[in-house]
N, C-alpha and C positions, 0 to 999 in steps of 0.2 A: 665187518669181518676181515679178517688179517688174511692175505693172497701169499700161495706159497709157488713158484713157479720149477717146475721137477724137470732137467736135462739130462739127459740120458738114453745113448742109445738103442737101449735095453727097451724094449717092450714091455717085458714084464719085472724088471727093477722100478719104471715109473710106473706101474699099475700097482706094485704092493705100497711105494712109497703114497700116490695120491690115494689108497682105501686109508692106510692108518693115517695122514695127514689129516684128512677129511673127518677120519672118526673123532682125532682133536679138535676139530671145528673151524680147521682152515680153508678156506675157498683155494682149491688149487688149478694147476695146470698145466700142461705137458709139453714139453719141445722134446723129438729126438736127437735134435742136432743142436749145435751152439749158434748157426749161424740162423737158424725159424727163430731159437731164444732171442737172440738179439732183436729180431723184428717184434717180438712180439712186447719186450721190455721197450721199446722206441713207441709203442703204443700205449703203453700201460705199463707203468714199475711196479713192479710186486716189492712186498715188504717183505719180503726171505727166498729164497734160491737155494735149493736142494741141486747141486751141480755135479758130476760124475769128470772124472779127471780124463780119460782115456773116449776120444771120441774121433770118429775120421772126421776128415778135413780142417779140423779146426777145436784143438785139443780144451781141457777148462780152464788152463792159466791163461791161455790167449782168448779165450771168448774173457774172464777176469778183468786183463786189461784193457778190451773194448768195451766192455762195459763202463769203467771207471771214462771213458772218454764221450759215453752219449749219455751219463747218468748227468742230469741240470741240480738235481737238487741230491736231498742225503740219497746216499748207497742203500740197494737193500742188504739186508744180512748173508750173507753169501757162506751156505757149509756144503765143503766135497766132500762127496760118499764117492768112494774109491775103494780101489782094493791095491792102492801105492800103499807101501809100506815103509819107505827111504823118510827119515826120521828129516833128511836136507829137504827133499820136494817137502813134506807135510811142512817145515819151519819155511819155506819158500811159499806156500800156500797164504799161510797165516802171515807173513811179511806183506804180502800183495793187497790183503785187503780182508783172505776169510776170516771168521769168529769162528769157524766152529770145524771140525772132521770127525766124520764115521766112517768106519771102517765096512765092507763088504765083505759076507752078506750082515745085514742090519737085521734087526727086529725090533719089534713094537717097544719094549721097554728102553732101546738103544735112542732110539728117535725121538720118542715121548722125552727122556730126560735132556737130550741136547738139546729141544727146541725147547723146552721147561727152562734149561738154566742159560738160553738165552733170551728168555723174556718173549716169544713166541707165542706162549698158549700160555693158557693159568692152569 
């Protein structure tokens, strides 16, 4: 089963994201902050990263580029669900490393089709 790892703040942005992940049939799992994510990916690399761009201490382009520094082997898929709108940070996002962005708030059919047409889920 394919692990989706959801960062976010938000209590309940990673609560709706890991019910509709889970309903695709991904094993997921929750960090609030960037800096548990990292520990938790240093243990375990998930094969997708549902990442929120605005977080204290340690925002999601800089958890991005730490990750690309403790990842040993392939990257996982890395999409920021945001509510950035700057056309420069979203082409900076995707320069750095992500596949994918959605916009906030998401819904079911937003996220079914981005992790669909990243090869995520069948």
């Amino acid at each position: 089963m394919k692990s989706c790892l959801i960062i976010d703040d938000s209590a309940p942005s990673r609560g709706v994201a890991a019910r509709l992940l889970s309903g695709f049939g991904l094993e997921t799992s929750e960090a609030g902050n960037a800096e548990a994510a990292l520990d938790i990916c240093k243990a375990e690399m998930p094969d997708s990263i549902l990442l929120d761009w605005y977080m204290p201490a340690m925002d999601g382009m800089e958890f991005l580029r730490n990750l690309h520094q403790i990842s040993p082997g392939p990257m996982p898929t890395v999409i920021f669900c945001t509510a950035e709108t700057s056309t420069r940070k979203i082409s900076e996002a995707l320069a750095a490393g992500a596949r994918g962005y959605i916009m906030k708030p998401f819904d079911r059919v937003i996220l079914e089709s981005t992790f669909r047409n990243l090869h995520l889920i069948d």
